[in-house]
The first five atom37 places (N, CA, C, CB, O) and aatype in JSON, in Angstrom:
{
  "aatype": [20, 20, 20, 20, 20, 20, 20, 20, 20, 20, 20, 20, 20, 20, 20, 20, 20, 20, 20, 20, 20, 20, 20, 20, 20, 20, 20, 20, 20, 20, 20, 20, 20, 20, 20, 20, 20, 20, 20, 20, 20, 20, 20, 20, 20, 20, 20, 20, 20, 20, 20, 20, 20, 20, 20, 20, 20, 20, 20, 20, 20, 20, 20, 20, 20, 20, 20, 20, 20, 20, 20, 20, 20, 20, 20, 20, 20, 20, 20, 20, 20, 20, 20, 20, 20, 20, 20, 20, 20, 20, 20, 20, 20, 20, 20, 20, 20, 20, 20, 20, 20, 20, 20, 20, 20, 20, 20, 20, 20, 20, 20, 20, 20, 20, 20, 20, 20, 20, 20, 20, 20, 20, 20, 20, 20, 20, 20, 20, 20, 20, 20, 20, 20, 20],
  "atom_mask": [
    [1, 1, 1, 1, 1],
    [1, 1, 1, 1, 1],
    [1, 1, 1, 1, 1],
    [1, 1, 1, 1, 1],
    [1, 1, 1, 1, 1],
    [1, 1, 1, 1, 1],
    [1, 1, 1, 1, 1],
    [1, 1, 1, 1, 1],
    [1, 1, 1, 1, 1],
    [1, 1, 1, 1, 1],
    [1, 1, 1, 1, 1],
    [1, 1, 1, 1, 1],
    [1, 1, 1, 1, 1],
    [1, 1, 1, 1, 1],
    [1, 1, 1, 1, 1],
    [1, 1, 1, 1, 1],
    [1, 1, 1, 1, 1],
    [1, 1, 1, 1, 1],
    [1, 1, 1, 1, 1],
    [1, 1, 1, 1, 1],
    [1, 1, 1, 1, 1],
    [1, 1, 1, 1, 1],
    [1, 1, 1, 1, 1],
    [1, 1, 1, 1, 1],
    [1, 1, 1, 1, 1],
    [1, 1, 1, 1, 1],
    [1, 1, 1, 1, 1],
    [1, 1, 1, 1, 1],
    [1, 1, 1, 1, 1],
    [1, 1, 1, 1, 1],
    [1, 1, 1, 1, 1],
    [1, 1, 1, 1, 1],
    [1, 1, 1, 1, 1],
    [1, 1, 1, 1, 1],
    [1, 1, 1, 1, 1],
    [1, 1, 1, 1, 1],
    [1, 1, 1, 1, 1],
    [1, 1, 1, 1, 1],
    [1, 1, 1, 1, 1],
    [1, 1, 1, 1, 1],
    [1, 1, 1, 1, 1],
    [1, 1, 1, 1, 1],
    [1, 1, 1, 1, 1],
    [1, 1, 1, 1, 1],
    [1, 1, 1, 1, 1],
    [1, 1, 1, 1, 1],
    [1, 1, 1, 1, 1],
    [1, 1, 1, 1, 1],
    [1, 1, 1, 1, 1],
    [1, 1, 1, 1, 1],
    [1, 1, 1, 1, 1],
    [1, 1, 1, 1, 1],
    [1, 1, 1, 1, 1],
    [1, 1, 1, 1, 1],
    [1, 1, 1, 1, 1],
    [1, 1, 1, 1, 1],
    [1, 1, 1, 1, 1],
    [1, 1, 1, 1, 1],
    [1, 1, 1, 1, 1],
    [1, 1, 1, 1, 1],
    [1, 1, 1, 1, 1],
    [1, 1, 1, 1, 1],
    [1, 1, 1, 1, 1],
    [1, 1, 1, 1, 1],
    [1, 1, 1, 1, 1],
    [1, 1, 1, 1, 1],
    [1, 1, 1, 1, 1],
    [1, 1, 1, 1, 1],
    [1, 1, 1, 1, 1],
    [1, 1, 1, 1, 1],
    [1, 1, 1, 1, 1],
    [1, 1, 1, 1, 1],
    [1, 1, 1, 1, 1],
    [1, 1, 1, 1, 1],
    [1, 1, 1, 1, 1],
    [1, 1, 1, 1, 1],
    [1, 1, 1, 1, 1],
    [1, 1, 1, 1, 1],
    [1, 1, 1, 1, 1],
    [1, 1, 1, 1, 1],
    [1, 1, 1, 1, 1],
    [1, 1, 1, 1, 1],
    [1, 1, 1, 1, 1],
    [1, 1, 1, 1, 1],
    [1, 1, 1, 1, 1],
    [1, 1, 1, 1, 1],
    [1, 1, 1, 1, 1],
    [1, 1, 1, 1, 1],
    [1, 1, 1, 1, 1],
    [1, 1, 1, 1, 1],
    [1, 1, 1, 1, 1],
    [1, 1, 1, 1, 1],
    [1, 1, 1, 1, 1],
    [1, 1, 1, 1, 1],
    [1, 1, 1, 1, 1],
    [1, 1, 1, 1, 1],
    [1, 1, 1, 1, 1],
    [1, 1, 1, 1, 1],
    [1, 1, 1, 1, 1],
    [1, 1, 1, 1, 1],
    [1, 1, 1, 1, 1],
    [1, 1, 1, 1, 1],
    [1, 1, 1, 1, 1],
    [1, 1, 1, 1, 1],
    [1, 1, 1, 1, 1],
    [1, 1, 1, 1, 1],
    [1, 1, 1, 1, 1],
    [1, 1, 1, 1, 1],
    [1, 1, 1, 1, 1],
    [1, 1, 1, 1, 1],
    [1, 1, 1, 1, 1],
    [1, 1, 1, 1, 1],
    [1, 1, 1, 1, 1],
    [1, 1, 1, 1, 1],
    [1, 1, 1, 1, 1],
    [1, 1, 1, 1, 1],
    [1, 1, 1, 1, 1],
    [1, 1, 1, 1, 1],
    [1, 1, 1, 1, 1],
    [1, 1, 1, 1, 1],
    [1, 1, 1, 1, 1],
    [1, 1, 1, 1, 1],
    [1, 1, 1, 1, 1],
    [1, 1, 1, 1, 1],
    [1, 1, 1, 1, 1],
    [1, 1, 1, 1, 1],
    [1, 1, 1, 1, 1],
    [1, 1, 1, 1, 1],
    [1, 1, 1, 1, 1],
    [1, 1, 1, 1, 1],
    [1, 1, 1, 1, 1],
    [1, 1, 1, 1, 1],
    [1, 1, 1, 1, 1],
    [1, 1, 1, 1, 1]
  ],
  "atom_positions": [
    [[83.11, -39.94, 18.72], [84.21, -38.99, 18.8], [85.23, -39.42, 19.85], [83.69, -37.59, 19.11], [86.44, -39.45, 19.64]],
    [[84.54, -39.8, 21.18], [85.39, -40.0, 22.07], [86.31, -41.78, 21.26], [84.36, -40.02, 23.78], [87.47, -41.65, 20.87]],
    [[86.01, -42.42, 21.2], [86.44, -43.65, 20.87], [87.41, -43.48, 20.03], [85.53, -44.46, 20.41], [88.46, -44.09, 20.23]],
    [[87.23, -42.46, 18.68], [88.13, -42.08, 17.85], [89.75, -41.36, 18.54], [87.26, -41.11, 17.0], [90.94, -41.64, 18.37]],
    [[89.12, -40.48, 19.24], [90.29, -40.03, 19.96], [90.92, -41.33, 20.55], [89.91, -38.91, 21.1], [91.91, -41.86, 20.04]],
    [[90.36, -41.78, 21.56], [91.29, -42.68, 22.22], [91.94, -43.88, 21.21], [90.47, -43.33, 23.45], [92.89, -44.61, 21.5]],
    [[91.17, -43.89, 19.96], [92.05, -45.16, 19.26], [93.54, -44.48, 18.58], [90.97, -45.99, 17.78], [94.64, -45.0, 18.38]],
    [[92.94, -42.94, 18.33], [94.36, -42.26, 17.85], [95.22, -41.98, 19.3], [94.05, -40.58, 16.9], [96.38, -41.7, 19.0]],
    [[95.1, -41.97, 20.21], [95.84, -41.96, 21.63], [96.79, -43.17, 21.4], [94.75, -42.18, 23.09], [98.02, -43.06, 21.37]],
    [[96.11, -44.34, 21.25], [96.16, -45.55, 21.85], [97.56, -45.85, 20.07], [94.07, -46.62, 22.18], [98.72, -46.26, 20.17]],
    [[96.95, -45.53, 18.97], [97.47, -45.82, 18.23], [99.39, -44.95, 18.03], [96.31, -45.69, 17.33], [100.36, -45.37, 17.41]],
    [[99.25, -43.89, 18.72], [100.13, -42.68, 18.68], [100.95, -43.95, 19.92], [99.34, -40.64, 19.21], [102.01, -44.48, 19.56]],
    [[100.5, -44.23, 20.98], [100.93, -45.1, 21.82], [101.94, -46.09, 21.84], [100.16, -45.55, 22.02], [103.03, -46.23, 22.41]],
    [[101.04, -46.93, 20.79], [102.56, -48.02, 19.48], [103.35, -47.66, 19.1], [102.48, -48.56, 18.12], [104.26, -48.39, 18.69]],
    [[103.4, -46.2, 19.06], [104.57, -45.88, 17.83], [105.69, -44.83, 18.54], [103.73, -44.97, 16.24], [106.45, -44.05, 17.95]],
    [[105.53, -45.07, 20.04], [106.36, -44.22, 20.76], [107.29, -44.66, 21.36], [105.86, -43.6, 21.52], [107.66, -44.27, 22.47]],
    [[108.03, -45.92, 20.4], [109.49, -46.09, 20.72], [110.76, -45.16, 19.8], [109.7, -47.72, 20.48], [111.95, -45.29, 19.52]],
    [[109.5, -44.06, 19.51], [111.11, -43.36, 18.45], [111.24, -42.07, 19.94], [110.55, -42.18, 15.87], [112.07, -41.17, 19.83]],
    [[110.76, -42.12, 20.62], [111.07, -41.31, 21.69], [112.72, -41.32, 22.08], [110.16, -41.8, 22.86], [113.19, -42.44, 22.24]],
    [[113.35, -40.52, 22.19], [114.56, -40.7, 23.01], [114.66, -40.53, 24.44], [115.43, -39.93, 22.58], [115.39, -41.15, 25.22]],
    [[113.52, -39.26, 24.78], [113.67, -38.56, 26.31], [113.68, -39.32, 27.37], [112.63, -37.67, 26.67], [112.77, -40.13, 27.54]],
    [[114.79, -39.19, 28.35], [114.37, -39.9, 29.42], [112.77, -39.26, 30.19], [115.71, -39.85, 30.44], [112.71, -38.06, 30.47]],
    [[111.57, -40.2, 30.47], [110.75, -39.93, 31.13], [110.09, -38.47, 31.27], [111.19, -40.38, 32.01], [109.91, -37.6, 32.13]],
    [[109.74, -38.82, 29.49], [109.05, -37.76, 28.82], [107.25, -37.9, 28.79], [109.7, -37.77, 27.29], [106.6, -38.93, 28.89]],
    [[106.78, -36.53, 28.62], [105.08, -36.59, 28.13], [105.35, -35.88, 26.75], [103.72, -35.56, 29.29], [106.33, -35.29, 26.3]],
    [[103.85, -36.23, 26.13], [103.67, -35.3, 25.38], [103.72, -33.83, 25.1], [103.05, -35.52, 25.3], [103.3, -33.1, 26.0]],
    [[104.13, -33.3, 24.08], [104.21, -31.35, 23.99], [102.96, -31.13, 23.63], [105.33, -30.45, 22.7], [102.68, -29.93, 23.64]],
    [[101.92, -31.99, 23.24], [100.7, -31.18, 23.03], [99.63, -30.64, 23.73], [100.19, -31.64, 22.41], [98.54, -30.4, 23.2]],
    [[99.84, -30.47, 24.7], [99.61, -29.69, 25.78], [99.65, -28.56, 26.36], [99.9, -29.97, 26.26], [100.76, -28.07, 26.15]],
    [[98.96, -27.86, 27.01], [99.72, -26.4, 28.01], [100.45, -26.71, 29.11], [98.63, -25.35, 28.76], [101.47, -26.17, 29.55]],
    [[99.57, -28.0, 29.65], [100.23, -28.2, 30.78], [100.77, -29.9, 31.21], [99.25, -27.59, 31.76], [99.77, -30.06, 31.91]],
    [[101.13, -30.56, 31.28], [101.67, -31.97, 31.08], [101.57, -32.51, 32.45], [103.22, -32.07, 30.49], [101.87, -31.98, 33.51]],
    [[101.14, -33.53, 32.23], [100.74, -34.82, 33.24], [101.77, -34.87, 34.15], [100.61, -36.35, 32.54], [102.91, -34.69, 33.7]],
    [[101.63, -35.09, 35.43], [102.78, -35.21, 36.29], [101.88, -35.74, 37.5], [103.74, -33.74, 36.54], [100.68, -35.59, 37.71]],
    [[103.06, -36.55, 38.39], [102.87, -37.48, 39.34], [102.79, -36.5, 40.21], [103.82, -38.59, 39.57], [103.6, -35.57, 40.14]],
    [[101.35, -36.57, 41.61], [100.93, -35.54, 42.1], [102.31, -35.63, 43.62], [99.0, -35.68, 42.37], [102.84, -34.71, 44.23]],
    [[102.44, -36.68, 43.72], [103.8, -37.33, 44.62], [104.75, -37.1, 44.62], [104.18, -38.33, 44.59], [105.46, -37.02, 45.62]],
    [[105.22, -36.84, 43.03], [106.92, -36.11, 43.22], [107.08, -37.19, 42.39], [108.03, -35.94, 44.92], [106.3, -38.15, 42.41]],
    [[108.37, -37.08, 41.42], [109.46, -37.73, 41.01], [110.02, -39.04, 41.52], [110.27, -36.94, 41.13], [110.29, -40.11, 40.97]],
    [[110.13, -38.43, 43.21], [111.15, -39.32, 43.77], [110.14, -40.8, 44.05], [111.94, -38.53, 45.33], [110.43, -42.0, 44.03]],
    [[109.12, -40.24, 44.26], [107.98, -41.49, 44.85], [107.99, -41.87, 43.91], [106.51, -41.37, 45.42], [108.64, -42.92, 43.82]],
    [[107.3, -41.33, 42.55], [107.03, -42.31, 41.4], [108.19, -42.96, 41.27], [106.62, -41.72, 40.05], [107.62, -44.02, 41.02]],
    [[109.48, -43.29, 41.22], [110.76, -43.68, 41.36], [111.01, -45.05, 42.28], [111.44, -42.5, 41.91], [111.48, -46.09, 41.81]],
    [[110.62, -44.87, 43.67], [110.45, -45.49, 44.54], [109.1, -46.48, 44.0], [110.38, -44.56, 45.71], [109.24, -47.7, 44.14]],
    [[108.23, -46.14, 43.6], [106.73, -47.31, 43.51], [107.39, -48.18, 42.42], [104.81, -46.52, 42.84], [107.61, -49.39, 42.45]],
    [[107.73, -47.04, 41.19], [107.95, -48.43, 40.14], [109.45, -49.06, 40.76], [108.16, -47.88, 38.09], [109.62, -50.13, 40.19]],
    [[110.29, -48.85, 41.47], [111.13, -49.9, 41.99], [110.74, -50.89, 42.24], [111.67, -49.71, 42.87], [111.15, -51.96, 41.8]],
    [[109.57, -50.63, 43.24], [108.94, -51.35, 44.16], [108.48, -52.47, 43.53], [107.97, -50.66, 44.81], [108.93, -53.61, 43.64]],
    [[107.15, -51.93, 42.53], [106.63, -53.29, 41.84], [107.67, -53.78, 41.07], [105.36, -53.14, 40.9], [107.56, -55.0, 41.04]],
    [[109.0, -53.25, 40.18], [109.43, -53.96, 39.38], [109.85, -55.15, 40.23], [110.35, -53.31, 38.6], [109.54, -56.32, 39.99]],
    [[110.8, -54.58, 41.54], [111.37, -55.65, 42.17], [110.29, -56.85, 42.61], [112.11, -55.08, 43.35], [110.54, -58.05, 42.48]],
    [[108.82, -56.21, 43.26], [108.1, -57.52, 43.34], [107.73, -58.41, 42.24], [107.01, -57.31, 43.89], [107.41, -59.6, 42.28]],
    [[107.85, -57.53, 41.18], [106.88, -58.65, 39.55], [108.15, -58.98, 38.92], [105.56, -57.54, 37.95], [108.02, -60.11, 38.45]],
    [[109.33, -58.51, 38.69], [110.21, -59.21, 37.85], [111.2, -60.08, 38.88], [111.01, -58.14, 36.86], [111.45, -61.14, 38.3]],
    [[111.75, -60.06, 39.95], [112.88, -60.67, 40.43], [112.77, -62.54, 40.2], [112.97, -60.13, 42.09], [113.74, -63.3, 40.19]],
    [[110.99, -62.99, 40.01], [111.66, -64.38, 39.77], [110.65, -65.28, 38.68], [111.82, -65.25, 41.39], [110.66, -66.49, 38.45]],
    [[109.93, -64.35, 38.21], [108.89, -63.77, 37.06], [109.59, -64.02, 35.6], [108.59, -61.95, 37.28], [109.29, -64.71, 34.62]],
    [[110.73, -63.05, 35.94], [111.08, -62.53, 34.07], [112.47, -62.19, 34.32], [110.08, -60.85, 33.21], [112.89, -62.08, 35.48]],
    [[113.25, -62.01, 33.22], [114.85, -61.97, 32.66], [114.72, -60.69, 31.95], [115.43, -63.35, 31.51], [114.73, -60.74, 30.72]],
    [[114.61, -59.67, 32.45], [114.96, -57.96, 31.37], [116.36, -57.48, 31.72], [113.75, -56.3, 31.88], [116.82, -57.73, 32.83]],
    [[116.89, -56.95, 31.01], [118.04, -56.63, 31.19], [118.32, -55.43, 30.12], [118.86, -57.84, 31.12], [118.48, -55.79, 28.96]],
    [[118.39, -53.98, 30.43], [118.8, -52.85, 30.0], [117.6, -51.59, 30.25], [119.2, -53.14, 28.53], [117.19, -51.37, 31.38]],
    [[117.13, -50.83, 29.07], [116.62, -49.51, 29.03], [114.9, -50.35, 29.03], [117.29, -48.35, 27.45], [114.67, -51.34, 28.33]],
    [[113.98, -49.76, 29.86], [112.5, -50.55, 28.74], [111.84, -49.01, 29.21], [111.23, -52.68, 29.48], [112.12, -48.19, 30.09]],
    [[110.88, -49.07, 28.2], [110.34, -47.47, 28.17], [109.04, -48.57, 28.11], [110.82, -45.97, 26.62], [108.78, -49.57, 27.45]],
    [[108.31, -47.73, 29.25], [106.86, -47.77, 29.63], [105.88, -46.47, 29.14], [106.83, -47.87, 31.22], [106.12, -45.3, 29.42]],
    [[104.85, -46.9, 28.43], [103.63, -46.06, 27.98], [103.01, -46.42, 28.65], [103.04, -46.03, 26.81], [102.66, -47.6, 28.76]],
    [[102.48, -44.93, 29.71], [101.21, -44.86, 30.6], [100.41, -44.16, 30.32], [101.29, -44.56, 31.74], [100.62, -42.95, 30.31]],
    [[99.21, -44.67, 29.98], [97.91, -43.54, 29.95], [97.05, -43.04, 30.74], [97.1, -43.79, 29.31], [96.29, -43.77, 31.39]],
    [[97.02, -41.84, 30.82], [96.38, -40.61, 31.86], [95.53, -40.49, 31.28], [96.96, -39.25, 32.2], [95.62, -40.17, 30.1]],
    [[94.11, -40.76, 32.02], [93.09, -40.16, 31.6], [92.89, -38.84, 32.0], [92.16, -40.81, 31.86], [93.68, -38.22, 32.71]],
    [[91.54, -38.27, 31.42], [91.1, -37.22, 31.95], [91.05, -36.57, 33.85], [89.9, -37.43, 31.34], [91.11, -35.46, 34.37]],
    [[90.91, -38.01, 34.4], [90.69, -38.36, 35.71], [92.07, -38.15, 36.54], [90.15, -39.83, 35.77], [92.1, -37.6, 37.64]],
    [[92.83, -38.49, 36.09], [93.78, -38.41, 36.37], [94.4, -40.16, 36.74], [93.69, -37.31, 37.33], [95.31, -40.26, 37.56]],
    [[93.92, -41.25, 36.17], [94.27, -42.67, 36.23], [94.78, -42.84, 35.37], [93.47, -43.57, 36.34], [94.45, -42.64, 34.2]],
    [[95.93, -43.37, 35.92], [96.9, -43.89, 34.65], [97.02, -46.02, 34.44], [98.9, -43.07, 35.2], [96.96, -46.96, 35.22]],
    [[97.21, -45.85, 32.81], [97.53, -47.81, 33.24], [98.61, -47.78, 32.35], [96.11, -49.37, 32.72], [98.58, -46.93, 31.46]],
    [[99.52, -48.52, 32.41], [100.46, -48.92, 31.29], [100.12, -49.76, 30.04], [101.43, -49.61, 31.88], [99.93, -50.98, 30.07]],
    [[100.09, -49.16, 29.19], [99.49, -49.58, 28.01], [100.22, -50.23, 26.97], [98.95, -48.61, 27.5], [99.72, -50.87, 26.05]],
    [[102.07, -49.92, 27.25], [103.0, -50.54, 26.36], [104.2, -50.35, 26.74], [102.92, -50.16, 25.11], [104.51, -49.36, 27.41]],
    [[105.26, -51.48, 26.29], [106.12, -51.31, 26.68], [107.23, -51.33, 25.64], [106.11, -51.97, 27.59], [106.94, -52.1, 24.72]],
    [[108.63, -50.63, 25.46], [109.55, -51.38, 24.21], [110.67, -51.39, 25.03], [109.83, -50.54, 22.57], [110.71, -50.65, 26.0]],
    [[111.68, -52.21, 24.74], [111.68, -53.71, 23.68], [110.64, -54.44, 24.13], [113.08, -54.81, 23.75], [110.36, -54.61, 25.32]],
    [[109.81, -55.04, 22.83], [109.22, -56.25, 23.58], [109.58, -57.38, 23.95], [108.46, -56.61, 23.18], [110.65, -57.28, 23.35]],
    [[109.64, -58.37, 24.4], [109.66, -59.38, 24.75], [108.9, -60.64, 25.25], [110.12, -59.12, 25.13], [107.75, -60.36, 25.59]],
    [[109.26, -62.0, 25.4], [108.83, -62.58, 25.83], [107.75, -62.75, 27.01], [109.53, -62.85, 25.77], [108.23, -62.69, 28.14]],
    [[106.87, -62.87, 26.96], [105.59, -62.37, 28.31], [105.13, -61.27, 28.86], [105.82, -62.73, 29.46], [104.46, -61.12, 29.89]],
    [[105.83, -59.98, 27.57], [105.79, -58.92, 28.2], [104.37, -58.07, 28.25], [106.81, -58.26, 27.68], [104.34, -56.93, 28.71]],
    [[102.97, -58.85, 27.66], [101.38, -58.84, 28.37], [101.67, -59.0, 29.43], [100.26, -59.84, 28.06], [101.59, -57.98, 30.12]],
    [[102.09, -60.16, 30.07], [101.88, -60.88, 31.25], [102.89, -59.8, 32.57], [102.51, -62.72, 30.91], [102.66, -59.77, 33.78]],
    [[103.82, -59.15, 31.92], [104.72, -58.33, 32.82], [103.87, -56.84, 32.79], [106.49, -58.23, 32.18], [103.95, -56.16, 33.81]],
    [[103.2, -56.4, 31.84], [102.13, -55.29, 31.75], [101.23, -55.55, 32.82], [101.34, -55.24, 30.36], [101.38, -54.91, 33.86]],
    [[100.08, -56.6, 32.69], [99.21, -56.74, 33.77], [99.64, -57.23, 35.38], [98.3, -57.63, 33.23], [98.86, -57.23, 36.33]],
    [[101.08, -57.64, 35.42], [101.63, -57.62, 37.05], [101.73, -56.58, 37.46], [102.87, -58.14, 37.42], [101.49, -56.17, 38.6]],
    [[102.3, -55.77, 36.06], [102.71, -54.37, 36.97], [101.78, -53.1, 37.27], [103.88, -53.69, 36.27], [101.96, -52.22, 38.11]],
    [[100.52, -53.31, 36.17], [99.67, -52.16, 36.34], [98.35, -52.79, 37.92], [98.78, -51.81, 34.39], [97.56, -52.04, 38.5]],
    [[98.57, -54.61, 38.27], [97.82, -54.95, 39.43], [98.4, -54.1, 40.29], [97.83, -56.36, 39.89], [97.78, -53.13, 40.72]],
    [[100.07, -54.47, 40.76], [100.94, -53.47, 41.75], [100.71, -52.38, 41.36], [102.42, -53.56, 41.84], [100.27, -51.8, 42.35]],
    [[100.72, -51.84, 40.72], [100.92, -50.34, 40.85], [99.33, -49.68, 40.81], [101.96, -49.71, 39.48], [99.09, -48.59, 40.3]],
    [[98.69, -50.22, 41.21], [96.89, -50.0, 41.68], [96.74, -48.38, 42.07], [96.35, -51.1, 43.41], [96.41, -47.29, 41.6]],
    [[97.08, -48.84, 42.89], [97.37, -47.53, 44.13], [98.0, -46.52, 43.36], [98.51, -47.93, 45.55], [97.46, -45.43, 43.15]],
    [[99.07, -46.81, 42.96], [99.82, -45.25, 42.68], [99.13, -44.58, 41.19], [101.87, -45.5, 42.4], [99.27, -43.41, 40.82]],
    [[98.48, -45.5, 40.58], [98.2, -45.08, 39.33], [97.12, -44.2, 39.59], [97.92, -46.15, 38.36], [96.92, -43.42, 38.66]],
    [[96.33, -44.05, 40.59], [95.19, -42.54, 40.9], [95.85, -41.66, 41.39], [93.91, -42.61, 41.99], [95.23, -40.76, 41.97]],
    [[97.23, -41.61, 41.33], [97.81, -39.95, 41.58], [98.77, -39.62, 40.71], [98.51, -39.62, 43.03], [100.0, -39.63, 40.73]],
    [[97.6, -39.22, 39.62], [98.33, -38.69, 38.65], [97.31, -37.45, 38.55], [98.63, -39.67, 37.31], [96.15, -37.52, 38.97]],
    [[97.97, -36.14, 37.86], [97.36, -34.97, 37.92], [97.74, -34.87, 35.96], [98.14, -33.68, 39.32], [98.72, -34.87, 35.21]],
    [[96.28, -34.81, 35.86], [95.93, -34.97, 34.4], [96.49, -33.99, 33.27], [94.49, -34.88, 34.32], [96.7, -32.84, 33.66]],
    [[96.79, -34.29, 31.85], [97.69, -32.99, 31.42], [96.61, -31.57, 31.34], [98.49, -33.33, 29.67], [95.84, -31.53, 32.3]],
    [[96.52, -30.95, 30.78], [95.63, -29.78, 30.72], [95.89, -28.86, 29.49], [95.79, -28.98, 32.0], [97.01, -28.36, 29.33]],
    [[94.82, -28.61, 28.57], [94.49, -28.08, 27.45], [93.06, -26.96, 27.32], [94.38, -29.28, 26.67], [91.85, -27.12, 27.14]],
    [[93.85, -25.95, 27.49], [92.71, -24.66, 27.59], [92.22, -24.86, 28.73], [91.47, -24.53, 26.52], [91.01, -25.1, 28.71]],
    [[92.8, -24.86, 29.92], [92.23, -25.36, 31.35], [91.33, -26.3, 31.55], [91.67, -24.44, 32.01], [90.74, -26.18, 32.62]],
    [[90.95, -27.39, 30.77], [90.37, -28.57, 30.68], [91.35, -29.82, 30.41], [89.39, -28.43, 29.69], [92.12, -29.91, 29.46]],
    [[91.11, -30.91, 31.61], [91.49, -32.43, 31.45], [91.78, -33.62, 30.44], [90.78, -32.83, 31.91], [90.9, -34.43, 30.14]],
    [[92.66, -33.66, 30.11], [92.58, -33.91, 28.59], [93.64, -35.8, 28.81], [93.67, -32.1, 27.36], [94.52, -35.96, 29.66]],
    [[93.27, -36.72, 27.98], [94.42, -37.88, 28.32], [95.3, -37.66, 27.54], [94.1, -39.37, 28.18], [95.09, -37.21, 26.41]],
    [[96.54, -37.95, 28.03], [97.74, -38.12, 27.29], [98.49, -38.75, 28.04], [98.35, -37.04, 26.82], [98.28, -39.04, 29.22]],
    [[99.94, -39.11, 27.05], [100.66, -40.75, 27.26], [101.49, -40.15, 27.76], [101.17, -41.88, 26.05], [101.74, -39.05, 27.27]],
    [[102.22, -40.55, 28.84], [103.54, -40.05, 29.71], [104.45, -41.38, 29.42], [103.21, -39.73, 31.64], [104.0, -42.5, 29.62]],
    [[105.86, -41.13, 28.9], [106.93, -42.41, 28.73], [107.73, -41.82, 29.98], [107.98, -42.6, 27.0], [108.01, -40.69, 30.37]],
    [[108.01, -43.38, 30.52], [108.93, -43.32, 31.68], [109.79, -44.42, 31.28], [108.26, -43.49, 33.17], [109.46, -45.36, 30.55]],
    [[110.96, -44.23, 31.84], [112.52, -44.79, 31.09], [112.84, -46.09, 32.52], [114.29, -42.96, 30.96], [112.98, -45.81, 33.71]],
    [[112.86, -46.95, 32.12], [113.76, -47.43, 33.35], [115.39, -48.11, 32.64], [112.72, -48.88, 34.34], [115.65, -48.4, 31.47]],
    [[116.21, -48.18, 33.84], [117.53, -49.01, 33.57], [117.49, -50.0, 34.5], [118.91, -48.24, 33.69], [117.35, -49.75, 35.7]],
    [[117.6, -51.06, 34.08], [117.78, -52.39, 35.17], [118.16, -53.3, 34.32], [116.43, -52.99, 36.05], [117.83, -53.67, 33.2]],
    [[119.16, -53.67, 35.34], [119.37, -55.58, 35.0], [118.85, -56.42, 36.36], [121.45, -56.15, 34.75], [118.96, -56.05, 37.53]],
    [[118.27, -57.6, 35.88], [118.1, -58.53, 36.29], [119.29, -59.35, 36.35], [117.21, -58.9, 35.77], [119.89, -59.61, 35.3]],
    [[119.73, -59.82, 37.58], [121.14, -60.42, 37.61], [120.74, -61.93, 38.05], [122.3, -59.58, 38.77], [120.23, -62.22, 39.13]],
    [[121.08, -62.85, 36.98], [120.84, -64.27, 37.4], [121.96, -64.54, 36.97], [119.68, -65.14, 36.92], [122.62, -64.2, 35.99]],
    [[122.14, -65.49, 38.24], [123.25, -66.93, 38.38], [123.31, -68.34, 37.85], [123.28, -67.34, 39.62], [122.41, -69.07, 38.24]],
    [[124.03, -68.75, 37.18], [123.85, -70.27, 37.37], [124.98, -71.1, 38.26], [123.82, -70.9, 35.9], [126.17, -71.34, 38.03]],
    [[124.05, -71.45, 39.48], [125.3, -71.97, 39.96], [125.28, -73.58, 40.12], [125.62, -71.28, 41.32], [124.42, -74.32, 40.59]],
    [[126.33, -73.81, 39.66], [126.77, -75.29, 39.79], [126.68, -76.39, 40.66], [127.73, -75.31, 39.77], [127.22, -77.46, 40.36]]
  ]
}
């Protein structure tokens, strides 16, 4: 049962680039997953690692929507990302090493006052600004 669920989690997961919301969770819930830190921190961490894992890593440039999964526990990992791109496994597992730490403060969604996983999308905007200089 449990395995089933998480493959329909995991599978619902893939298919959540028709999302529009900026740095949306799921509605199937009572109560929805949220960073026990605030907004502004979660804001500040993923700066943080993007700037350490992409500045000489990788070339992204615009919107990329990250799928994080919350467990019951309240641990989250990034499980997907869209657009895909080039190495973008390899930019998944930099960023869920960095973000170690912040991913155990997450406060789990809640269904009939019980712990339940669900996928939280978070929006970023960035360019990567490279030069070629002569």
């Amino acid at each position: 049962m449990k395995n089933t669920f998480l493959f329909l989690l995991l599978f619902a997961a893939s298919l959540f680039g028709a999302q529009q919301n900026t740095n949306t969770v799921s509605k199937e819930w009572e109560k929805d997953a949220f960073y026990k830190l605030g907004k502004e921190k979660l804001d500040k961490d993923f700066k943080r690692a993007i700037t350490y894992t992409v500045a000489e890593n990788y070339v992204i440039n615009g919107v990329v929507t990250f799928a994080l999964y919350i467990n019951e526990n309240g641990l989250a990992k990034i499980i997907d990302m869209k657009p895909k791109f080039k190495n973008d496994q390899l930019l998944l597992d930099d960023l869920n090493y960095v973000l170690r730490k912040t991913h155990k403060n997450w406060q789990p969604a809640q269904k009939e006052n019980k712990a339940v996983n669900s996928i939280y999308y978070y929006k970023i905007d960035f360019t990567t600004e490279v030069y070629d200089h002569d």
